[in-house]
Structures are given as C-alpha cells and as structure tokens.
C-alpha positions in Angstrom: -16.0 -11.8 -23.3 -12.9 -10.2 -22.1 -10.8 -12.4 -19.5 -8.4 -10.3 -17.0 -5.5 -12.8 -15.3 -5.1 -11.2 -11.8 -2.2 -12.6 -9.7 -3.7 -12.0 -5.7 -1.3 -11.9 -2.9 -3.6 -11.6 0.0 -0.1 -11.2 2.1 0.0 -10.8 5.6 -2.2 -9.3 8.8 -4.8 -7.7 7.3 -4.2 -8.1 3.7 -6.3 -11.9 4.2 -9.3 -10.2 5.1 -9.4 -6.9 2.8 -8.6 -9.5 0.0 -11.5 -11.5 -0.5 -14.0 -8.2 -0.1 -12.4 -6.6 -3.2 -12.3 -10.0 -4.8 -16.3 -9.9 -4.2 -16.7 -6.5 -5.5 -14.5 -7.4 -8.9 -16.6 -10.4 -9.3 -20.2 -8.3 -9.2 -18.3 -6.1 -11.4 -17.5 -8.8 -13.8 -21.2 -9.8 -13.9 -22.5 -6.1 -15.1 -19.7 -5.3 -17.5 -19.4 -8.8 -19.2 -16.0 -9.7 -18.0 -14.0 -12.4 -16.7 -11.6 -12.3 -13.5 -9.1 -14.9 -13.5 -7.5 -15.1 -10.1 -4.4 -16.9 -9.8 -4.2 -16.6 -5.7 -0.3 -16.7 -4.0 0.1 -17.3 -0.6 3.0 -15.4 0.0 4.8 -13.7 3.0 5.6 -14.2 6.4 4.0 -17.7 6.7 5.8 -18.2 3.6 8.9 -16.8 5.3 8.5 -19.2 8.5 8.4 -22.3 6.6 11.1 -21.6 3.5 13.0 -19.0 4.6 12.2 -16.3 2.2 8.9 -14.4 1.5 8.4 -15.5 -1.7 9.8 -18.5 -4.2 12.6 -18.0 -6.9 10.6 -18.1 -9.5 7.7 -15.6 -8.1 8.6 -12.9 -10.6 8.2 -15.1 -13.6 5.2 -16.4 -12.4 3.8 -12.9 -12.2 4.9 -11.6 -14.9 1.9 -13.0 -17.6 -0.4 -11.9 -15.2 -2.4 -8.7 -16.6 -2.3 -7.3 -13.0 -1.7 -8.1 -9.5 -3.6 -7.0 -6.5 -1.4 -7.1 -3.3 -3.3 -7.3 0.1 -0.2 -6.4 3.2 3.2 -7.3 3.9 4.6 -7.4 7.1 4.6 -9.4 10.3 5.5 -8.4 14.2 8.7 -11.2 14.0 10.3 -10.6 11.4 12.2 -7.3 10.6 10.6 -4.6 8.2 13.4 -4.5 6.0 13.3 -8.8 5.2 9.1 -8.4 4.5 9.9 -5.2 2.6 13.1 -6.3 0.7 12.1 -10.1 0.2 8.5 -9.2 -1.6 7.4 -5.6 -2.2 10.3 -4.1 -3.3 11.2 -6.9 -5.8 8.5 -6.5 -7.7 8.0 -3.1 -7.7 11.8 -3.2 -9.3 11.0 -5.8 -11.4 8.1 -5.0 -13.7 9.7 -1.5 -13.1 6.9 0.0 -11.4 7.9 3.4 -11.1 5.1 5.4 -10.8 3.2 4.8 -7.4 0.1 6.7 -7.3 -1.7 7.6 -4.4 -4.9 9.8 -4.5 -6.4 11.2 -1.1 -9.7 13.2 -1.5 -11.5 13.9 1.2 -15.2 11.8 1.0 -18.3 13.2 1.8 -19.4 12.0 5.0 -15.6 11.7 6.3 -14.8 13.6 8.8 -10.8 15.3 8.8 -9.1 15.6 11.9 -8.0 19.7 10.2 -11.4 21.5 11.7 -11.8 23.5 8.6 -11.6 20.7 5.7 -15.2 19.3 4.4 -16.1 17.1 1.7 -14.4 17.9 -1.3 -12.1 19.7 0.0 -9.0 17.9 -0.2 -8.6 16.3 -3.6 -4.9 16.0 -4.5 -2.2 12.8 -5.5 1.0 11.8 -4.6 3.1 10.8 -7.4 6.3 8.8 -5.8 9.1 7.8 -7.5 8.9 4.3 -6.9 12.6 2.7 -8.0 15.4 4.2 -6.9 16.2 7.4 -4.7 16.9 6.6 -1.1 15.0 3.2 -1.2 17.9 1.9 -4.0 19.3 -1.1 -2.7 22.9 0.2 -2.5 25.4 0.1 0.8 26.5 -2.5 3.4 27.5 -3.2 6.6 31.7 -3.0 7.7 32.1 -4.6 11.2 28.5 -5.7 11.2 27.3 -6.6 15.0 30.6 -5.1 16.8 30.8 -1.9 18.7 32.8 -0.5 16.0 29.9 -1.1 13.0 29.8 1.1 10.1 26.3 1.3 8.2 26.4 2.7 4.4 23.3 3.5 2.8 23.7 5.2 -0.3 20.6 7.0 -2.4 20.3 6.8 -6.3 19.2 10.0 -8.4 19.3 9.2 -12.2 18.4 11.7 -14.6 16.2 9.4 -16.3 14.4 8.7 -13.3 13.9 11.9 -12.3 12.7 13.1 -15.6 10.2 10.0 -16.5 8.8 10.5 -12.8 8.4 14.2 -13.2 6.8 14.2 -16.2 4.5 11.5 -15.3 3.4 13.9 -12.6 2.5 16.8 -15.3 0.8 14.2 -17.9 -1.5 13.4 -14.8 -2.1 17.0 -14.0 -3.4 17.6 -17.6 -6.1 14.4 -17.2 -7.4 15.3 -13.6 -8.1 18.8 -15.2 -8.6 19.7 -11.8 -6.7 22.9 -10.3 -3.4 21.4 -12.9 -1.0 22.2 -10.9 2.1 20.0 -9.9 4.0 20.6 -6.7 7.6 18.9 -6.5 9.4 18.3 -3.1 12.9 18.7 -2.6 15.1 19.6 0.1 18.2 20.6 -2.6 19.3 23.5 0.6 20.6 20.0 2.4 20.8 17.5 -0.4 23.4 19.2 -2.6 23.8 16.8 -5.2 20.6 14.4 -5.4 18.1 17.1 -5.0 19.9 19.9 -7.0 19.4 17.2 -10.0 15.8 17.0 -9.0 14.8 20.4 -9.3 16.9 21.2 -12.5 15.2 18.6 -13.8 12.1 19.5 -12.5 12.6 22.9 -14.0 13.5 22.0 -17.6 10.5 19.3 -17.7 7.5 22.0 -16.7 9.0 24.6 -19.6 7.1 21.7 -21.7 4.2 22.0 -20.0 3.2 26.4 -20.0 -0.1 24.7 -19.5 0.3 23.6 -15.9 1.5 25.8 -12.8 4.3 24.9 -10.7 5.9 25.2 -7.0 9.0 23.9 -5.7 8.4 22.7 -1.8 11.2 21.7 0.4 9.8 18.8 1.9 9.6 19.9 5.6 7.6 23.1 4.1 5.3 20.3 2.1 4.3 18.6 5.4 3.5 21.8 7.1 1.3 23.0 3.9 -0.3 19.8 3.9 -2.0 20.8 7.4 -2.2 24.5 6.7 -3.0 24.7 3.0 -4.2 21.2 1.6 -6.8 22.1 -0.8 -3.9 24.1 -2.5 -2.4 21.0 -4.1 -3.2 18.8 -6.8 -0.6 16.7 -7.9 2.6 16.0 -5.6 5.9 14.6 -6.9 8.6 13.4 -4.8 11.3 10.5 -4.4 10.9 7.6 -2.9 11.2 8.6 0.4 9.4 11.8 0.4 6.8 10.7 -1.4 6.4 7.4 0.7 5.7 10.3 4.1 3.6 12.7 2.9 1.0 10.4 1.1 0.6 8.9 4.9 -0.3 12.1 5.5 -2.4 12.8 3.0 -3.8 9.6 4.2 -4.6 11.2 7.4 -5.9 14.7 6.7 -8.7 13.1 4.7 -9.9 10.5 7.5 -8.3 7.2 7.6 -5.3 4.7 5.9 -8.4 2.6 5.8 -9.2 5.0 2.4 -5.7 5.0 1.0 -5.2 3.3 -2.3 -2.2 3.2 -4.3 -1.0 1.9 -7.7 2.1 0.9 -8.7 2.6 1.2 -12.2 4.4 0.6 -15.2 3.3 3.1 -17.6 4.8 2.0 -20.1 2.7 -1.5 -20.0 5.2 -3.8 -20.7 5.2 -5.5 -17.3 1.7 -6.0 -14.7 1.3 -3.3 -12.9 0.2 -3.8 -8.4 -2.4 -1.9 -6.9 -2.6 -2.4 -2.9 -4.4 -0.7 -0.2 -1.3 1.6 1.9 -2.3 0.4 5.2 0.1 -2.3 5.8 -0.5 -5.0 7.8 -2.1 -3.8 10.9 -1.0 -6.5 13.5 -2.7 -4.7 16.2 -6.5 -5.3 14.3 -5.6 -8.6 12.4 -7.8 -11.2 13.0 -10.8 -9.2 14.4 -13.0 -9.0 11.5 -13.0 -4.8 11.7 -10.2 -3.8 8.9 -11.5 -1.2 6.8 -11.9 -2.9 3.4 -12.3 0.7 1.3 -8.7 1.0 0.7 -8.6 -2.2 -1.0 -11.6 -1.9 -2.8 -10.7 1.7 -3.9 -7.2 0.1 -5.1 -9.1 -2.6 -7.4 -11.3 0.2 -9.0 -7.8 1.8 -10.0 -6.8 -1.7 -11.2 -10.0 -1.5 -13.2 -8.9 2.1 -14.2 -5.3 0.4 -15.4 -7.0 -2.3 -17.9 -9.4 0.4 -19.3 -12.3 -0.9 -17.7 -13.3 3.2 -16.9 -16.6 3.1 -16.4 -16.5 -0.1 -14.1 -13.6 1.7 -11.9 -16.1 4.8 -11.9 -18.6 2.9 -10.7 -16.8 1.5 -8.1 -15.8 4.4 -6.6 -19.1 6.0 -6.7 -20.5 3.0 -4.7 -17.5 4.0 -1.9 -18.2 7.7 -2.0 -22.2 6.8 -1.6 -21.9 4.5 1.3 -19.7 7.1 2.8 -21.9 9.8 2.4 -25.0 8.0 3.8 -22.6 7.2 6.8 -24.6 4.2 8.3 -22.7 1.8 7.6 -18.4 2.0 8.4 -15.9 0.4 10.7 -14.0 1.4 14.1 -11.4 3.8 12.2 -14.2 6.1 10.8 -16.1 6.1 14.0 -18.5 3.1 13.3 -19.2 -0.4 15.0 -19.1 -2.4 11.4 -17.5 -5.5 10.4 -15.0 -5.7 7.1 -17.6 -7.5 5.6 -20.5 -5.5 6.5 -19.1 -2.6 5.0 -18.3 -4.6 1.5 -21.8 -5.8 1.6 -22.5 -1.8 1.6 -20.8 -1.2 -1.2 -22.1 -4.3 -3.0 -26.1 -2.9 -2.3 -24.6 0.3 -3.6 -23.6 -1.6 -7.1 -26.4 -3.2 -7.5 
C-alpha cells in the first residue's frame, strides 16, 4: 500500500477549519484507492508569531522538505502586517522548494451562479499560470531614512530570462494536456515596463514558435482585466508574473462565483522539492470562527494534490463529488447563497464519494 507524507499547516483564520474537512475527504479517499495519508500537522503562523516572534521555526524548511507534499490552510492575521505573515511563511517556501509554477483553475460549476449575467455552467473554464518566484514579489530593495519624513522606499522587480522562459513554457505544456480551446494568453504591460516586460514578451514570442500547435495573444494587463468581464470564455490558459498573475486569478475567482471555489497549486515541476497546494481565500478574519467558511476551495486544492502524486482517478473523483453537490445546489454555505455549515457542506461531498 502506497504511503503519501503530507506536511498540513492548517495556518491562520480560516485555514483551522477548511483543514480538517479536506483532511476528511483525503482519508475516505485513502480507504477506496488503497492508500495511506501520513499527516505530519504544523501549527504555524500568527499564534506561532505571538509567542516566538516569527511565523515559523528555523528549521521549518528542512522539516518540510521530505514531505511528499504539503497542504497549506491560510496565513494571515488582523495584528500583524501582511508583509511579516506573507514574508515570514508563504513566501519562504514557495522560494524554497522553488515553486514556481502556481496554478490556479477557475471554471464556472454547474449550479454556480456568476455575478456576469450572461456566463452559465461551463462557460468559464480557463487557468492562471503565475510565475511564482521572482518578478515584482522578489525580495530585493530597502528602506533609506526609514520612519522620518524624508523616507525613501526601494522596491525593485526581478525578470530573469530563465524565469520567464520555464514559466512560459509551462503555460503551453499545460495548454497541450487540457486539450481544451489550447490557447495561451500572456499578460504584459511592455508599453510602461520597458525593460521587465519587453523581456517577457520576446520571450514569450520565441517560446510559442515551438509550439505551432497552440494559438497565442499578447494582453496588456489592464486589457486582460477588462476581457476577463467582457470575454471570459475566450481564454484557456493565462500566464503572467507574479503580480499580475496574483490579480487576475482573484478575478477569475470571482466571475465564476466565489474565492470559496479557488484552488491553487504551487508547484515544483521539476519534483525535486514538495510541492503546496492551498485554497486562495486567505484568512478571512471577518468569518473566522463561525463555522460557515466554504470548505470547496480546500477540498478542490487536495484533489490537485492528489493530481500532483498521480493519484488521477482519485483527484477526478474528487472533483466530481464538488461539481455534483454543486449542481444539486441543496446543500452550500453563506458565499454561494446557502445557510450551511463548513462541515455540512464536506459531509455533502463525502455522501457524494461514497
């Protein structure tokens, strides 16, 4: 029987409640395919922060790192600053185990209403490929006369050609397995960004001459939000920076119902390191503790997980379970217009399993 060594960090806010319904769901998984779960459970982040002074312990990356995967819940908490959560957990380890592909799908369920009048189920079925290591998010600059009236703030972004290229043509190797419309958008906005984004699309440009299989559009990124309204069934696969990237899937998010729905992976594709899959909702302050987090994004993100060790048919099945208690839409919390509780809905999908 094959064993799977999953490092959990439920996190923050939400993330300790959308935790433990995925960890239900991977366990009745485990029991139909004939596999073994091991979690190895971390209880990192802002209570972490409070007591030591950091989000997570020197050593955390080393103790991750023989882990086959790790499933991230939230970070983030109302007192302390975005940037410490961010910079003291999530980023580490994304740069790390150089997770530089995040993936995030948004399709458009069956029984979801979109806030666009005209979009149904089915729809909307594209993913965001962010570049997920350096660009703007590349932890280069400083302060000069930090806290006086005079203070200078230097943030500088970080385009290699390597990473362009790897991210890019991550983006088109995904196209060909969707088999879907196979066609990769990349965002840009190289008519401000002289330098960063002129790289980008040159690079963009030489990579898609290998693949005369797949069509292309360039999009400067303000364009990209407004098509992402107007025309959204029009894209497939998206590929932007870190920044850009990190925006539009939000929206993408949105236009097919909820950030209760968005999953994301962060991966390593070249498997040398684990790779993290988490739910993009954050932390939710405002709904923590009330027992009526939508648990789908989380659940979604383990059945990419299960996609990542090559457990196919079990991440198929999981997803089908989500799609069919969508469609039946009894059963759903406050953020897709139901009355249900977190673990109500899991139990849904559970039924749905068998």
């Amino acid at each position: 029987m094959k064993t799977f060594t999953i490092a959990v960090i439920a996190g923050d806010g939400v993330g300790t409640e959308v935790i433990p319904q995925a960890k239900r769901i991977l366990e009745r998984i485990a029991k139909i395919h004939e596999i073994t779960f091991a979690f190895q459970d971390f209880d990192w982040g802002a209570e972490h922060f409070f007591r030591w002074g950091r989000m997570m312990p020197a050593g955390a990356i080393d103790l991750l790192e023989p882990c086959d995967a790790i499933l991230l819940g939230a970070v983030g908490h109302p007192d302390i600053p975005d940037h410490t959560t961010l910079n003291g957990l999530l980023l580490p380890i994304r740069r790390a185990f150089d997770q530089y592909a995040n993936v995030r799908p948004a399709y458009l369920y069956p029984g979801v209403e979109s806030p666009l009048a005209k979009a149904r189920g089915g729809d909307i079925d594209l993913v965001v490929v962010r570049e997920n290591t350096e660009g703007e998010y590349a932890p280069v600059g400083g302060f000069m006369y930090q806290h006086q009236p005079e203070e200078i703030a230097i943030q500088t972004s970080v385009f290699t050609r390597r990473g362009v290229e790897r991210i890019v043509r991550f983006a088109f190797e995904l196209a060909r397995k969707r088999n879907k419309q196979r066609r990769v958008a990349s965002i840009t906005k190289s008519n401000a960004q002289g330098y960063s984004m002129v790289l980008w699309d040159r690079t963009f440009q030489q990579v898609a001459l290998q693949y005369p299989d797949i069509e292309t559009e360039s999009l400067l990124v303000d364009a990209a939000a407004m098509n992402f309204i107007r025309r959204p069934q029009s894209f497939d696969v998206v590929v932007g920076s870190n920044l850009f990237a990190d925006i539009l899937s939000d929206l993408s998010a949105i236009i097919v119902g909820s950030m209760g729905l968005a999953a994301s992976a962060n991966l390593d594709p070249l498997r040398r390191f684990p790779s993290m899959f988490e739910p993009v909702h954050g932390s939710a302050p405002d709904i923590a503790g009330k027992g009526v987090v939508n648990p789908l994004a989380t659940i979604l993100s383990a059945g990419m997980m299960l996609d990542h060790l090559g457990m196919n048919e079990a991440a198929g099945a999981v997803e089908s379970a989500v799609a069919a208690v969508l469609a039946d839409a009894k059963v759903r919390t406050p953020d897709l217009g139901g009355h249900n509780s977190t673990e109500e809905v899991a139990n849904a999908v559970l039924e749905k399993l068998g």
